[in-house]
N, CA, C and O of each residue as an XYZ file, in Angstrom:
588
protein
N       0.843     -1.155      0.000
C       0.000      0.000      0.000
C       0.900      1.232      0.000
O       1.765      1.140      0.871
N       0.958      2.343     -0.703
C       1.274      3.771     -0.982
C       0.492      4.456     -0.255
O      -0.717      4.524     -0.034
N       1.606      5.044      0.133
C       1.123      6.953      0.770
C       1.761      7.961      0.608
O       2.708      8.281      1.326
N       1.480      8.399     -0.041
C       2.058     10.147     -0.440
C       2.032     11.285      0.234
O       0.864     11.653      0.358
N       3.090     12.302      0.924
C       3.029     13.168      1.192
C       1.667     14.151      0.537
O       0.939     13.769     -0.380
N       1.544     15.516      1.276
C       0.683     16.255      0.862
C       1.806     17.433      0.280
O       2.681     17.853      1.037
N       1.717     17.802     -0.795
C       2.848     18.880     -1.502
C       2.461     20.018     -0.657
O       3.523     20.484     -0.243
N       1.647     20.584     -0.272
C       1.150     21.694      0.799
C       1.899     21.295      2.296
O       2.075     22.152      3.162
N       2.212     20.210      2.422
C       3.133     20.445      3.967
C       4.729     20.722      3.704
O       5.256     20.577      2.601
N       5.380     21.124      4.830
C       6.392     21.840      4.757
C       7.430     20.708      4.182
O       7.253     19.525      4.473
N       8.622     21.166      3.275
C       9.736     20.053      3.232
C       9.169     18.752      2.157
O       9.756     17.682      1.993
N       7.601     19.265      1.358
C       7.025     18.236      0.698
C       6.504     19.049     -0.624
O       5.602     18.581     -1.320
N       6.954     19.943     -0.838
C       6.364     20.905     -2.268
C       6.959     20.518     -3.422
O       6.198     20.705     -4.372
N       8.370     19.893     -3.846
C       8.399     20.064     -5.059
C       8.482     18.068     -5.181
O       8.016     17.367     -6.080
N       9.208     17.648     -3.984
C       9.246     16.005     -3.989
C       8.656     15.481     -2.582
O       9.411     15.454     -1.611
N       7.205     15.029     -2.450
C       6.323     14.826     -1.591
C       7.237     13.362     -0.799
O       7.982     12.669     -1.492
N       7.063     13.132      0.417
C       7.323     11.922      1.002
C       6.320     10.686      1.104
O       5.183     10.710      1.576
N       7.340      9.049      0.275
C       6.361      8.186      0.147
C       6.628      7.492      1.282
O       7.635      7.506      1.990
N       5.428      6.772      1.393
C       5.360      5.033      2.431
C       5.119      4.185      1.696
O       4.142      4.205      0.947
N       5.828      3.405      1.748
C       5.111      1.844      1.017
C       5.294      0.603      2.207
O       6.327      0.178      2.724
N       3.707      0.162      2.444
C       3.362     -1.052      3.354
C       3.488     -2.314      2.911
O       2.476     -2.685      2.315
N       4.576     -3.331      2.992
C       5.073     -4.561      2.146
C       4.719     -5.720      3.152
O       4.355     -5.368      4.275
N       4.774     -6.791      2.925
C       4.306     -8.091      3.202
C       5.667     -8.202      3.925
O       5.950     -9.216      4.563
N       6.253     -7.467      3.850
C       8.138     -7.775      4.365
C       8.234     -6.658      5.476
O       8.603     -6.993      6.601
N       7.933     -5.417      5.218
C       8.212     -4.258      6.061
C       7.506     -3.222      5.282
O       6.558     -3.300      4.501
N       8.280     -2.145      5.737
C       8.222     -0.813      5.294
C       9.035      0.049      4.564
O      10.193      0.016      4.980
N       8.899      0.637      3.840
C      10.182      1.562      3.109
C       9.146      3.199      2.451
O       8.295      3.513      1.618
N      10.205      3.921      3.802
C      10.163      5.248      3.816
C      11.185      5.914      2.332
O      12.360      5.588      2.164
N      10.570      6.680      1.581
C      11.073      7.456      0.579
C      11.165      8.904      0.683
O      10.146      9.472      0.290
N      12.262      9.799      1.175
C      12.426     11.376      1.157
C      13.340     11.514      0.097
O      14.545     11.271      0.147
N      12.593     11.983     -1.015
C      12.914     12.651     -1.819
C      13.651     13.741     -1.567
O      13.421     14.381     -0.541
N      15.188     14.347     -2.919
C      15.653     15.649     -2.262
C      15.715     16.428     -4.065
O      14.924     15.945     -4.875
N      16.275     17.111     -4.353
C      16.438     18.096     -5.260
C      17.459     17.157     -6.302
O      17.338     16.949     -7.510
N      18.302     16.777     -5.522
C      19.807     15.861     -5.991
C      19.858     14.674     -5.362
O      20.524     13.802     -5.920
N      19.518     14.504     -4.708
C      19.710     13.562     -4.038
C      18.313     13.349     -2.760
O      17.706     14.250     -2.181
N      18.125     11.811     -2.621
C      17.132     11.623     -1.800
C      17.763     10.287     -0.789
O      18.861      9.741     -0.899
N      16.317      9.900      0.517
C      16.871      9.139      1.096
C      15.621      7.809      1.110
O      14.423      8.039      1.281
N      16.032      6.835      0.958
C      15.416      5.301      1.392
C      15.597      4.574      2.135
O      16.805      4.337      2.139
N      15.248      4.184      2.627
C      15.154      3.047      3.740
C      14.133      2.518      4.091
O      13.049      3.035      4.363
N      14.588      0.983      4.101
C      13.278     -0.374      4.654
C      13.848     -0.966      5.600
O      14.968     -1.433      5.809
N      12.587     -0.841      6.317
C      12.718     -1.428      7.662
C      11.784     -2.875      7.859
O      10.556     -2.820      7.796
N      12.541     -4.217      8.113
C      11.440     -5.428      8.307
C      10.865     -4.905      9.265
O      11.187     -3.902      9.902
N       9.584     -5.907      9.441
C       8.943     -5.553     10.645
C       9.324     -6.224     11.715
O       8.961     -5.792     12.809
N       9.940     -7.133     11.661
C      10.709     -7.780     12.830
C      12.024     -7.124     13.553
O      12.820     -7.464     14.428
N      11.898     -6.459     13.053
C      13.335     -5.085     13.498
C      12.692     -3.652     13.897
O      13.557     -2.957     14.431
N      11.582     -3.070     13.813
C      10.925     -2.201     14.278
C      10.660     -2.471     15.564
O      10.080     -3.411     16.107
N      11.335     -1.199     16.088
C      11.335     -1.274     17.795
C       9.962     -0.605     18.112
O       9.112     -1.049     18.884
N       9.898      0.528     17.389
C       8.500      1.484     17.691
C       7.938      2.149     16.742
O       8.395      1.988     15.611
N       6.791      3.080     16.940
C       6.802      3.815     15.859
C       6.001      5.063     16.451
O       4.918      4.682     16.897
N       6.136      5.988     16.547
C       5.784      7.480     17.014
C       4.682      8.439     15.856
O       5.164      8.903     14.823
N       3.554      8.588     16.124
C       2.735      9.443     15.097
C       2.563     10.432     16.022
O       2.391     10.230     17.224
N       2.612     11.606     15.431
C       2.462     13.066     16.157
C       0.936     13.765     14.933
O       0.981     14.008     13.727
N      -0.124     13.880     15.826
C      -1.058     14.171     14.766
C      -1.577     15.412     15.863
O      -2.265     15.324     16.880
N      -0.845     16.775     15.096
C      -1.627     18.257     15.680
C      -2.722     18.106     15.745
O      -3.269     17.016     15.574
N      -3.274     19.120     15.997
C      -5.028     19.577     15.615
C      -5.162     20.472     14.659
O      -6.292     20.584     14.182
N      -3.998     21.394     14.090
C      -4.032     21.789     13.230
C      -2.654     21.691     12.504
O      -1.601     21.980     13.073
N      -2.756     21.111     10.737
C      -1.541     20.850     10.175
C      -1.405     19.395      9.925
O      -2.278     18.658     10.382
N      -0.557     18.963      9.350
C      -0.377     17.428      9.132
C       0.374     16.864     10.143
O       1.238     17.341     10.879
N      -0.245     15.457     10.021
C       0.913     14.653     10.895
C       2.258     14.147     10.652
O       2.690     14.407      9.529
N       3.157     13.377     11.558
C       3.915     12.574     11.442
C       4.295     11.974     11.114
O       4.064     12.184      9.923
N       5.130     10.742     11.175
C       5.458      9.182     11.567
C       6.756      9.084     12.217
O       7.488      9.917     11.683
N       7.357      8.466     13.099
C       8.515      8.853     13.068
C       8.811      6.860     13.403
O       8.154      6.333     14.300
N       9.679      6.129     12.691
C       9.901      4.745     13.042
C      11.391      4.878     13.674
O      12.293      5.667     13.392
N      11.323      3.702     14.744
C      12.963      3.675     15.108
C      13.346      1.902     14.879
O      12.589      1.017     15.278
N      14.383      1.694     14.315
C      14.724      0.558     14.249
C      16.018     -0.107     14.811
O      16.737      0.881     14.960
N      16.577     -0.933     15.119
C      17.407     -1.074     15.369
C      18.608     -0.121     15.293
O      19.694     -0.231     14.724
N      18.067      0.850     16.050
C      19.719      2.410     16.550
C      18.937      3.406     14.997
O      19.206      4.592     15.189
N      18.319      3.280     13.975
C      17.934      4.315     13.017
C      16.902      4.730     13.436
O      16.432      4.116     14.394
N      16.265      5.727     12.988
C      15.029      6.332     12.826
C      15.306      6.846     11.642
O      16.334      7.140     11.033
N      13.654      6.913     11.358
C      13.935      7.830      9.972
C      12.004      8.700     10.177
O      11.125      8.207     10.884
N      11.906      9.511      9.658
C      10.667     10.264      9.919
C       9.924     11.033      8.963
O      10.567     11.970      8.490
N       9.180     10.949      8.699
C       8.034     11.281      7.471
C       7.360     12.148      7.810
O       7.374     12.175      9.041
N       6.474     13.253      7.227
C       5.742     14.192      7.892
C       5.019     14.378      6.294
O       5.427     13.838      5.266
N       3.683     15.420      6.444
C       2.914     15.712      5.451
C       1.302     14.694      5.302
O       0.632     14.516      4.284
N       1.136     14.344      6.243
C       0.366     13.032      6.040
C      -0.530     13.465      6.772
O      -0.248     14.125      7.772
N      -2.128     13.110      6.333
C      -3.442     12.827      7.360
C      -3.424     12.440      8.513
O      -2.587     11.602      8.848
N      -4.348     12.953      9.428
C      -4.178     12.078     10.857
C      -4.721     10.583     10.568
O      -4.428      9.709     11.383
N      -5.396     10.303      9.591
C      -5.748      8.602      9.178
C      -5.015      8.027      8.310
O      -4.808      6.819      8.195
N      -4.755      8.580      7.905
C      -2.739      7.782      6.982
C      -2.201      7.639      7.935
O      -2.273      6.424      8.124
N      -1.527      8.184      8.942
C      -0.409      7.947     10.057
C      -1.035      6.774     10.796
O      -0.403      5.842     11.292
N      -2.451      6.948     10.809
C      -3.219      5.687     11.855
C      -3.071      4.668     11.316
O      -2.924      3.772     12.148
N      -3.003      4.090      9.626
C      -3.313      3.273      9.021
C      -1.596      3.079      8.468
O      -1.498      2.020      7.849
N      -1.078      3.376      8.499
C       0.587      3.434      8.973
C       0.670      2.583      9.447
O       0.918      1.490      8.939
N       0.366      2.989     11.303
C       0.626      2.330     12.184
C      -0.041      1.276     12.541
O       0.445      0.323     13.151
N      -1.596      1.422     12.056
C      -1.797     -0.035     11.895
C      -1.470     -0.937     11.552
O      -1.436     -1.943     12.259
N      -1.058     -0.888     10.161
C       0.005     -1.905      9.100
C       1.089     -2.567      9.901
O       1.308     -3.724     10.262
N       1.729     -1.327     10.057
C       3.320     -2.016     11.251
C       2.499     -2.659     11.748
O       2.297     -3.639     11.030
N       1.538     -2.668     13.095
C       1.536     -3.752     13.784
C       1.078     -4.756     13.693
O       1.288     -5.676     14.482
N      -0.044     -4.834     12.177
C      -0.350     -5.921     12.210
C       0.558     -6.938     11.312
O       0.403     -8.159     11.329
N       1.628     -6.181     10.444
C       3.157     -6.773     10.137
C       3.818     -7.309     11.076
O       4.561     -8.242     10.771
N       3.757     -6.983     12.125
C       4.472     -7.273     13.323
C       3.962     -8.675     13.961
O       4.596     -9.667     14.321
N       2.647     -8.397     13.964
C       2.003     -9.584     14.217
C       2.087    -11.100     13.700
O       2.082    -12.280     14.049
N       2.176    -10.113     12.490
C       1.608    -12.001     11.173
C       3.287    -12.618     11.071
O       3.517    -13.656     10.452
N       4.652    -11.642     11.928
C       6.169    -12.207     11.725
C       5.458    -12.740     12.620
O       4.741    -13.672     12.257
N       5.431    -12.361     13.929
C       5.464    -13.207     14.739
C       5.097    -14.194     15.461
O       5.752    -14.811     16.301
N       3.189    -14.452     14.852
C       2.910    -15.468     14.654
C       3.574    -16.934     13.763
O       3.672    -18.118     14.084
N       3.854    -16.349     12.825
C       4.768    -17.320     11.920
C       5.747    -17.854     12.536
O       5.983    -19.056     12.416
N       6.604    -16.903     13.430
C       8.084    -17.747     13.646
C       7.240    -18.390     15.084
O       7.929    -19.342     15.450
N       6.277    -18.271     15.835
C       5.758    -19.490     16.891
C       5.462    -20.826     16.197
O       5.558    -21.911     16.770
N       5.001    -20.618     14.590
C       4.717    -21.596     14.176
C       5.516    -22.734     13.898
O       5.247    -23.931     13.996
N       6.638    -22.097     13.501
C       7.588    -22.998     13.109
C       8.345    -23.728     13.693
O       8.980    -24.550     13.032
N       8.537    -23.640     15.334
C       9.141    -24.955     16.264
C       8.012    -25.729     16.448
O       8.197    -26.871     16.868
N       6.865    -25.356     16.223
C       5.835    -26.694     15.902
C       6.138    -27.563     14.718
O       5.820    -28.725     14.974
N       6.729    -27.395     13.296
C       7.135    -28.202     12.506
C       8.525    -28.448     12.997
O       8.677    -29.669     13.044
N       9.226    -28.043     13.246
C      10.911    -28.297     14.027
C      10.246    -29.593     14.805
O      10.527    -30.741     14.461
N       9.303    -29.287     15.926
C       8.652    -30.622     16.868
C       8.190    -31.725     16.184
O       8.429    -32.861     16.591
N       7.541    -31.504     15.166
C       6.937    -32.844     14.243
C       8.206    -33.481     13.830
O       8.297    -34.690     14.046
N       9.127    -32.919     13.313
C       9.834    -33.425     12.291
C      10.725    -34.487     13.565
O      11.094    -35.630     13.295
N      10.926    -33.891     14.797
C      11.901    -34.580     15.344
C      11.185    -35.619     16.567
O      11.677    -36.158     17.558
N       9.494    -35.621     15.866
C       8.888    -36.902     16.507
C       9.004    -37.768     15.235
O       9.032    -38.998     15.187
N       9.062    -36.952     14.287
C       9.123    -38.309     13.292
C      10.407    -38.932     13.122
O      10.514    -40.083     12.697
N      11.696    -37.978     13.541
C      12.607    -38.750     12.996
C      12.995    -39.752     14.639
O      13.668    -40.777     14.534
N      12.577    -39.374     15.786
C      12.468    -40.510     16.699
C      11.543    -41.681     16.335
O      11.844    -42.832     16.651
N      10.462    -41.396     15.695
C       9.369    -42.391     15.523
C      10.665    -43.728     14.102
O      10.564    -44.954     14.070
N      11.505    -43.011     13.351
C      12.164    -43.278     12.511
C      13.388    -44.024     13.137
O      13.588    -45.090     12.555
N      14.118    -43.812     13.985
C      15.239    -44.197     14.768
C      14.546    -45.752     15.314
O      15.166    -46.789     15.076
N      13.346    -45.780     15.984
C      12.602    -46.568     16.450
C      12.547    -47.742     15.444
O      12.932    -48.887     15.680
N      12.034    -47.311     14.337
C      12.096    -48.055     13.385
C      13.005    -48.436     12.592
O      12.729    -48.792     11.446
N      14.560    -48.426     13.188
C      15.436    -48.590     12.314
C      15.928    -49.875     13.888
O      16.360    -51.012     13.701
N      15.735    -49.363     15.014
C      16.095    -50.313     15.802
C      15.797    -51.436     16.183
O      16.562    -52.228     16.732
N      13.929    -51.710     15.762
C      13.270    -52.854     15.044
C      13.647    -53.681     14.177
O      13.643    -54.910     14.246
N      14.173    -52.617     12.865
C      14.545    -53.305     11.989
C      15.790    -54.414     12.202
O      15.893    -55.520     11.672
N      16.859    -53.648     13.312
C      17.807    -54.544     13.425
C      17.913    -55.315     14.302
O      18.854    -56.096     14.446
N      16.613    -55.158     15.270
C      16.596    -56.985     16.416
C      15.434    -57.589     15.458
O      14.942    -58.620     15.918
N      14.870    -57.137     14.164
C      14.515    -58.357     13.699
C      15.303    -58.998     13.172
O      15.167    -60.210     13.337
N      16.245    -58.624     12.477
C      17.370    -59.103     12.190
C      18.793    -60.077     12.763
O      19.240    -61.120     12.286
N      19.237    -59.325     13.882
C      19.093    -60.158     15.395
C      18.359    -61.769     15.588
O      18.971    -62.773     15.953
N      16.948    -61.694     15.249
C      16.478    -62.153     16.246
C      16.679    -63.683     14.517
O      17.143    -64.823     14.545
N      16.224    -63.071     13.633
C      16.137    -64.279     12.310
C      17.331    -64.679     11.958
O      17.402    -65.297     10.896
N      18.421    -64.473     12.638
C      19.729    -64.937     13.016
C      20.895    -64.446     11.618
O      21.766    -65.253     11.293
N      20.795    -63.231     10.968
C      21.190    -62.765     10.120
C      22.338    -61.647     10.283
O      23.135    -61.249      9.433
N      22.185    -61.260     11.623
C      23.172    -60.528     11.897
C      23.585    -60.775     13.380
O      22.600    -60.804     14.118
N      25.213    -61.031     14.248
C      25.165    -61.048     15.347
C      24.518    -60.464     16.823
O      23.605    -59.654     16.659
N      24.733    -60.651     17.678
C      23.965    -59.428     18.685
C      25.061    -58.415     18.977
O      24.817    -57.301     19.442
N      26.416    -58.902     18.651
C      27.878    -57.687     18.820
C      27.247    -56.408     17.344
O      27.082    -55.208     17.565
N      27.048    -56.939     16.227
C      26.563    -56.134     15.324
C      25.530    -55.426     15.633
O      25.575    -54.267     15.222
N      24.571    -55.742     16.244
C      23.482    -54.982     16.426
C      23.768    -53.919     17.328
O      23.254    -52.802     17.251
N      24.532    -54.254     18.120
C      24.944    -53.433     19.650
C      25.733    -51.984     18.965
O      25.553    -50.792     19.212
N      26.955    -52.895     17.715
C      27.175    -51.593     17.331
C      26.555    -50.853     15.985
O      27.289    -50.072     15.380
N      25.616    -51.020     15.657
C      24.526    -50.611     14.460
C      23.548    -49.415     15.815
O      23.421    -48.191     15.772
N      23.205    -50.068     16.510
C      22.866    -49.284     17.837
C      23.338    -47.892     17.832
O      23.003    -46.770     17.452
N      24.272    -48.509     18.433
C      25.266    -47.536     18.812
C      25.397    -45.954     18.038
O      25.352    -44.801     18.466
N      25.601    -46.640     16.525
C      25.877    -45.673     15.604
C      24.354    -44.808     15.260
O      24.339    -43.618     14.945
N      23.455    -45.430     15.356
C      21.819    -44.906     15.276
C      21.619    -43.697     16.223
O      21.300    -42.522     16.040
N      22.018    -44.657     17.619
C      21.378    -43.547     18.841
C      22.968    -42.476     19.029
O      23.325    -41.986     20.100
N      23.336    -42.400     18.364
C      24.662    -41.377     18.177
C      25.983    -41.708     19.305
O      26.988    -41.016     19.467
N      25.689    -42.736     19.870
C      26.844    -42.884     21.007
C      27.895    -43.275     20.693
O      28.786    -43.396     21.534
């Protein structure tokens, strides 16, 4: 999602300041005459985010990230809200995700016990139909359960 400065606020008349709201983060755009500035911030690295909305005049944004800030101004008091909504609900959907994922880390390492299990079966059946010694098995063992 895009948001554009208002060319009527100060420091925004000839190159307005953008936002763009990404599935990844954020990336603030200040435009300059010669030169301008960018920066994206994940949302998993956003420490805070500061909206200053007068009563009269435009608002804010101001984000801090890991030791940067960077700060936007020219914007609606419901752009800055919907800003900051975004961040947090970016913030949210990282960090739901990474809870999710030592739940598959957990499956995988019931299956590969459920798998070890079944490799140690495999070799006292083997054992047992007289195909391999019980010194072999001990060290087939061995090498399975990592000792």
């Amino acid at each position: 999602m895009k948001f554009v400065a208002s060319r009527l606020s100060s420091g925004n008349k000839l190159f307005p300041a953008e936002i763009y709201l990404e599935p990844s983060g954020i990336t603030i755009k200040i435009p300059g005459l010669f030169s301008g500035e960018t920066k994206h911030f994940d949302y998993d690295h956003i420490a805070s985010v500061e909206i200053d909305t007068p009563l009269i005049g435009f608002s804010s944004i101001t984000i801090f990230a890991g030791g940067t800030m960077m700060a936007a101004n020219g914007f609606t008091k419901a752009e800055v809200k919907q800003i900051k909504e975004g961040i947090e609900k970016g913030k949210m959907e990282i960090k739901s995700a990474m809870q999710n994922e030592p739940n598959h880390t957990h499956a995988s390492s019931t299956t590969s016990n459920i798998s070890i299990a079944d490799e140690l079966k495999k070799l006292k059946d083997l054992v047992d139909d007289g195909v391999i010694t019980s010194e072999e098995f001990e060290q087939q063992k061995r090498k399975i359960l990592g000792n």
